[in-house]
C-alpha positions in Angstrom: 0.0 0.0 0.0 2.4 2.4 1.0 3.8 1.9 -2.7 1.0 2.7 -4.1 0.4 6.1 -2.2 4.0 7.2 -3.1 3.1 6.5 -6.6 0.2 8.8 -6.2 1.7 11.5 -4.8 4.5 11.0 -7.0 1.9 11.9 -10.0 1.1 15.3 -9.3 3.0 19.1 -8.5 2.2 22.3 -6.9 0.9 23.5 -10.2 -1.7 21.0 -11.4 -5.0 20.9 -11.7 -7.1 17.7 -11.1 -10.4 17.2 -12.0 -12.0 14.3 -10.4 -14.9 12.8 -12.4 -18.0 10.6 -10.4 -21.1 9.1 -11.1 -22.3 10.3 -8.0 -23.4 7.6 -5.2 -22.4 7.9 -1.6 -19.4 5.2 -2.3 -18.3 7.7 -5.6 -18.8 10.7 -3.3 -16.9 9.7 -0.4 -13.6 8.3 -2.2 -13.9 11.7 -4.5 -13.5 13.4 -1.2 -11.1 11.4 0.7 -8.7 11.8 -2.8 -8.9 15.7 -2.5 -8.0 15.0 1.3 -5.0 12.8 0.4 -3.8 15.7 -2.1 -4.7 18.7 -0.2 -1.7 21.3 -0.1 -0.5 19.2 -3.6 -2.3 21.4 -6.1 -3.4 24.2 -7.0 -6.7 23.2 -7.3 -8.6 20.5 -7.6 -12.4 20.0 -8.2 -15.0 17.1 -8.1 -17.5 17.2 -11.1 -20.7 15.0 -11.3 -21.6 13.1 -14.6 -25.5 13.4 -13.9 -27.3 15.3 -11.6 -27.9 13.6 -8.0 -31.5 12.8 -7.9 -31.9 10.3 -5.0 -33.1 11.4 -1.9 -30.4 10.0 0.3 -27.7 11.0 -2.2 -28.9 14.5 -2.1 -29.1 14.6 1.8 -25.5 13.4 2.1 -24.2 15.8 -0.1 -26.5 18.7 2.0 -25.8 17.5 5.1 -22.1 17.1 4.8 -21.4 20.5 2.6 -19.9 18.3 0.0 -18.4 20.7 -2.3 -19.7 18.8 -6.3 -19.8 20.5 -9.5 -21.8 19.3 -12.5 -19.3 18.2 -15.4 -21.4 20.2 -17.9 -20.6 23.4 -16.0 -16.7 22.3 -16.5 -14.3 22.8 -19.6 -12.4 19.6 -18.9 -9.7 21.3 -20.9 -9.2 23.7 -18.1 -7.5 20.8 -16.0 -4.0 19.0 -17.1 -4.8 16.3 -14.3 -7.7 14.1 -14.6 -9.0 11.1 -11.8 -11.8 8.6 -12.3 -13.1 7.2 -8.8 -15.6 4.1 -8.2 -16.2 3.7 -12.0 -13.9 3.0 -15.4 -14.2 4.9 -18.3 -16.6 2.5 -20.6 -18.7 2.9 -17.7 -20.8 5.3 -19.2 -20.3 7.7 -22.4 -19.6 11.1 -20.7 -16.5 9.1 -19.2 -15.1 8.0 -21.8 -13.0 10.9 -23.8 -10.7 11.6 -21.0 -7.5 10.7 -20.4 -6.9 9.8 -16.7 -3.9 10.2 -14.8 -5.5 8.2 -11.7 -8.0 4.9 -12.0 -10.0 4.0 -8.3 -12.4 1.2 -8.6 -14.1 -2.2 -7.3 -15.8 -3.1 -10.1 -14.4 -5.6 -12.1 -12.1 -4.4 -14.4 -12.5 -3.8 -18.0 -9.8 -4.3 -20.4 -9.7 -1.1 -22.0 -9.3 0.1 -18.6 -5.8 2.4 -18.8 -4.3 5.3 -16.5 -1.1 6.5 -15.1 -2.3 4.8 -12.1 -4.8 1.9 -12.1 -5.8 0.5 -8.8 -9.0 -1.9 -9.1 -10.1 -4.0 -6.3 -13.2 -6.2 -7.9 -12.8 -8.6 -4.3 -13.4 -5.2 -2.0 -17.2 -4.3 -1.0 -16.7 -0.6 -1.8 -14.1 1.9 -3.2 -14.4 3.7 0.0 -12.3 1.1 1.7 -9.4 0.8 -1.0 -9.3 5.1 -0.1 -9.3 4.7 3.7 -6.5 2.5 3.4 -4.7 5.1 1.3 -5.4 7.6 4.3 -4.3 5.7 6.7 -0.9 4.7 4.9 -0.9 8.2 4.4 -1.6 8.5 8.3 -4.4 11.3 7.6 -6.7 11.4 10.5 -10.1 11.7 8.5 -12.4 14.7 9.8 -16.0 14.0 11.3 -17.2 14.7 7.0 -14.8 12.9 5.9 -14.7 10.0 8.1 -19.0 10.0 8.0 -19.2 9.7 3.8 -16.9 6.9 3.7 -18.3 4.8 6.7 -21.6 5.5 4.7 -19.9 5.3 1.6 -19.3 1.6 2.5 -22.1 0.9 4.4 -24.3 1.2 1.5 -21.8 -0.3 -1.1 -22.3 -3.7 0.8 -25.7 -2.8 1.7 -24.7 -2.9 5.5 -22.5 -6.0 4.2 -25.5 -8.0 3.6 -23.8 -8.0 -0.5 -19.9 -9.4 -0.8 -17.4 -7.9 1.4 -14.0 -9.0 2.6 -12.0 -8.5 6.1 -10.8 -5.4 4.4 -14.2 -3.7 4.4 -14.9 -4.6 8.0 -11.7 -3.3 9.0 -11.9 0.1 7.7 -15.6 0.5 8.5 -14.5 -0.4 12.6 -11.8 2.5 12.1 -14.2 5.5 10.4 -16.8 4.3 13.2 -14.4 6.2 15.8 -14.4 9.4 13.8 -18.3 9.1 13.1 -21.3 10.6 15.0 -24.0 8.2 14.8 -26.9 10.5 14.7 -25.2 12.2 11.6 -25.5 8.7 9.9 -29.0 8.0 11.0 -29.9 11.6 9.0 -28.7 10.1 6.3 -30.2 6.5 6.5 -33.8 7.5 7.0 -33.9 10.0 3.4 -34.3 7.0 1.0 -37.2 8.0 -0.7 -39.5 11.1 -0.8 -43.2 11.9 -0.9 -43.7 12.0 -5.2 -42.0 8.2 -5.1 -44.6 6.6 -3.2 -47.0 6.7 -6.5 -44.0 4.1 -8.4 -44.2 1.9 -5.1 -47.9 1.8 -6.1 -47.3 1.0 -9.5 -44.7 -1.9 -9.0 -47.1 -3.4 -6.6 -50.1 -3.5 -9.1 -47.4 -4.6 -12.2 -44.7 -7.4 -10.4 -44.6 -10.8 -12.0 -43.0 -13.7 -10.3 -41.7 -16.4 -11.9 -39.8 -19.2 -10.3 -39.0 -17.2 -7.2 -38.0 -14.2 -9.8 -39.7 -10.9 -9.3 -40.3 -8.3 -12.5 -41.6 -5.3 -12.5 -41.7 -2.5 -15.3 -42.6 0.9 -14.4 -42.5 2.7 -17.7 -41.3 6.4 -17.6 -39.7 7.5 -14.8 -38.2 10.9 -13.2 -35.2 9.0 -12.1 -33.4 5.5 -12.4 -32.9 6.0 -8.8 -36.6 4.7 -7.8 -35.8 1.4 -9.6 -32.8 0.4 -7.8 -34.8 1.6 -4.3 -37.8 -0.6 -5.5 -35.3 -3.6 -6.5 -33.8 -3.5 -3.5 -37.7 -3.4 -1.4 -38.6 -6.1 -3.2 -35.7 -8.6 -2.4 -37.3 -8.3 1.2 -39.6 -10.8 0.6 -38.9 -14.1 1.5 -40.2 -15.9 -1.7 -37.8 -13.7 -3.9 -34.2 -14.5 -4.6 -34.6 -12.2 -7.8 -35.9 -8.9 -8.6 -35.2 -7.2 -11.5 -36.9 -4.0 -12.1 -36.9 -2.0 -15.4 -37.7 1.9 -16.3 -37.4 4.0 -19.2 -35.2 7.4 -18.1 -34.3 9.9 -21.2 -34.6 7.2 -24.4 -33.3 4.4 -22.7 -34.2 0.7 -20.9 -33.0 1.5 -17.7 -33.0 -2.4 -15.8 -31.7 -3.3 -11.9 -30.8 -6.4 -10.8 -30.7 -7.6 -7.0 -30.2 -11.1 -5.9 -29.6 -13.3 -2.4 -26.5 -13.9 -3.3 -26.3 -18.0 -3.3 -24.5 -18.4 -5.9 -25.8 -16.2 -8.3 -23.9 -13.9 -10.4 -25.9 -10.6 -11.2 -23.7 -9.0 -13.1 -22.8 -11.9 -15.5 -26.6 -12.1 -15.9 -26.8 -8.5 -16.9 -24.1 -8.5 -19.2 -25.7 -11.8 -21.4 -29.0 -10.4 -21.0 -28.7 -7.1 -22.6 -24.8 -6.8 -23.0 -25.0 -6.7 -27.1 -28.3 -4.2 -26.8 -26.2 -1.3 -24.5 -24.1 -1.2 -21.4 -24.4 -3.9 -18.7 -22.5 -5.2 -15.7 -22.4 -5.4 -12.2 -21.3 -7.7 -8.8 -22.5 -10.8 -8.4 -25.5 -9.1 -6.1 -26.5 -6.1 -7.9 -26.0 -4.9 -11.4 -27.4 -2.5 -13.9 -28.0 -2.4 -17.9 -28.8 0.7 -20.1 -29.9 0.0 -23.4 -31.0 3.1 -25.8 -34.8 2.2 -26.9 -33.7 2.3 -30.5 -31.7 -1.0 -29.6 -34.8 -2.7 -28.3 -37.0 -3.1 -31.3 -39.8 -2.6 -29.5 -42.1 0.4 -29.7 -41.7 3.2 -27.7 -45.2 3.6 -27.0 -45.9 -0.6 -26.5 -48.1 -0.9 -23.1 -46.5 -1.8 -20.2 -47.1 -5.6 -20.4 -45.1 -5.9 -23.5 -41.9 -3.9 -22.1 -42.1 -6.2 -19.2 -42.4 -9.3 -20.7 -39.6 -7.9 -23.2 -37.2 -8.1 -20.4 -38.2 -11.4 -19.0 -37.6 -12.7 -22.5 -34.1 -11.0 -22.6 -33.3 -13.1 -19.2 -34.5 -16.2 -19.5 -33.9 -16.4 -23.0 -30.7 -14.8 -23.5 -29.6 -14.4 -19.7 -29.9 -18.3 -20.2 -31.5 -18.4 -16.3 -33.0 -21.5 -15.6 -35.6 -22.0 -13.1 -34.3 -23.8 -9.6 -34.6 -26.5 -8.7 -37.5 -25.7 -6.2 -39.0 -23.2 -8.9 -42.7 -22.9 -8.5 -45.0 -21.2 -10.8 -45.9 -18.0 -11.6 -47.8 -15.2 -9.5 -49.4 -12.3 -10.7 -49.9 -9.0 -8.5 -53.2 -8.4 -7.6 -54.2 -5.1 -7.7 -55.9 -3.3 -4.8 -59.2 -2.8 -4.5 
C-alpha cells in the first residue's frame, strides 16, 4: 500500500489541476472526497464534477448534510485541468466518461480491459471503493475529519448494503476504524432519506405490475423521473422471502433502464446483466446487484408498446438470452393483484 500512495503523490505538482470525475453515489462521493484530502496542499486546485445530476433522496441529503463541495461536469471545460482522476467507476462505464485521459484509476468493479491510467488501482474482491481510499489515508496516516470519516463509513455501508452483498476482512476493517471518527446520529440523518413523498406513487405502481416467476420478481414501471426509484424498488422487493430475484426496469431519457438484485447463493448478477442485454447497451455489475442501459432504439420494441409488453420484453431477454433457468425448487408463476 504504501507503494501505491508514493506512486500517487509521485503523480502530481504544486501547479496542477485535477479534475475528479464521479457518477455520483455515496461510495463515488466519499472516495472523490477522501482523494482531494490525500492531495490537499498538492495542487493548485482540484475539483470534483458530477456526470448526472444527484437525484436520489439519500444521495442528495449526504451531499446537504455534509457541505460536499460537487460540481456538474457540464458546467466544466475539462480542458481547463492537465490532471484528470476517475473514482468508483472505469471509463466504458458510461459515455460522458469515456473521452478523458486519466492520470488516476480508483475502482471495485471488475475491471474492464480497456481500462488504462497513469495509475490503475481496481479492487473487484473489496465491498466498496471507500475502503481501498481509507487505506490510502491511513498509509498516508491522515486522520479523516468527522465529514470525511462519515461519507466513507456511509460510503461503505451502502456499497455492501450494511455487508449484507460481498465484502471481505478489508471492508470490516476500515468500516470499525471510520466508526471512531463518526457521530451516529449524523448517519441516521442520512439513512432514513431514501425516498420522498412523489416516489410513493411508483411503489404503487410496482405493486399493481410485479410478475414472479420461479422465485423471480419483475416489474416494469414505464417512464420514470429517475433511475434511482428502480434500484430503491429492486432493493424493497428482495425483502420478501419468496424472492431471490428482482429485477426491475424503467425508461429514463430514451433508454431501458433495468436493476438487478439477488440473495446472493450463488448467483452472479452482473454476469446475468451483461448476457442479457450486454449486445443491446451497457451492462454489468457484482454478483449481487447490477445494472444495464440499453438506448430504446436498440430494443426493437415500440416506444409507445403498453407496459405488459416492455415487461415481458425483459423477462424474454433473461430467460432467453440471460440463459436463467428456473431452480430446482421453482414454482409457478404469480401475478400482483391489484388493490381494490
Amino acid at each position: 500500500m504504501r507503494n501505491v500512495v508514493q506512486r500517487l503523490y509521485q503523480l502530481f505538482s504544486h501547479e496542477d489541476r485535477l479534475l475528479i470525475l464521479i457518477d455520483p453515489d455515496p461510495d463515488a462521493i466519499a472516495s472523490a472526497l477522501a482523494l482531494k484530502r490525500l492531495l490537499w496542499h498538492r495542487l493548485t486546485s482540484c475539483v470534483i464534477a458530477s456526470i448526472r445530476p444527484i437525484t436520489r433522496p439519500q444521495n442528495q441529503r449526504m451531499v446537504q448534510l455534509l457541505s460536499i463541495a460537487l460540481t456538474p461536469l457540464q458546467e466544466i471545460k475539462p480542458e481547463d485541468y492537465n490532471r484528470k482522476a476517475l473514482i468508483d467507476s472505469q471509463p466504458s462505464h458510461h459515455e460522458l466518461l469515456g473521452p478523458h485521459h486519466y492520470d488516476v484509476i480508483i475502482d471495485h468493479h471488475p475491471r474492464v480491459p480497456e481500462t488504462k491510467a497513469r495509475l490503475v488501482d481496481i479492487r473487484p474482491e473489496y465491498g466498496a471503493t471507500a475502503t481501498i481510499m481509507t487505506e490510502y489515508l491511513r498509509e498516508a496516516r491522515i486522520k479523516p475529519s468527522l465529514k470525511l470519516a462519515s461519507a466513507l463509513y456511509y460510503g461503505i455501508k451502502t456499497d455492501t448494503s450494511n455487508f449484507e452483498r460481498p465484502a471481505i476482512e478489508a471492508d470490516v476493517r476500515a468500516f470499525h476504524y471510520l466508526f471512531g471518527f463518526t457521530r451516529r446520529p449524523v448517519v441516521r440523518r442520512l439513512e432514513f432519506a431514501e425516498f420522498n413523498i412523489p416516489m410513493l406513487g411508483y411503489f404503487q405502481q410496482a405493486l399493481n405490475r410485479f410478475r414472479i416467476r420461479h422465485s423471480r420478481l419483475y416489474a416494469f414501471l414505464g417512464p420514470v423521473n429517475t433511475p434511482d426509484i428502480l434500484v430503491i424498488l429492486a432493493d424493497f422487493f428482495l425483502r420478501a422471502g419468496e424472492v431471490s430475484w428482482t429485477i426491475v426496469g424503467g425508461i429514463y431519457q430514451d433508454k431501458l433502464v433495468i436493476i438487478f438484485r439477488n440473495d446472493g447463493l450463488r448467483k452472479n448478477a452482473g454476469r446475468l446483466a451483461l448476457q442479457a442485454f450486454g449486445k443491446l447497451g451497457s451492462a454489468g455489475g457484482h454478483a449481487a446487484s447490477a445494472r444495464a442501459e440499453v438506448p430504446l432504439d436498440h430494443t426493437g420494441m415500440n416506444p409507445i408498446a403498453q407496459w405488459q409488453e416492455w415487461q415481458d420484453f425483459i423477462i424474454h431477454q433473461v430467460e432467453d438470452h440471460g440463459r436463467l433457468q428456473p431452480p430446482d425448487n421453482a414454482k409457478g408463476e404469480v401475478l400482483a393483484k391489484p388493490a381494490d
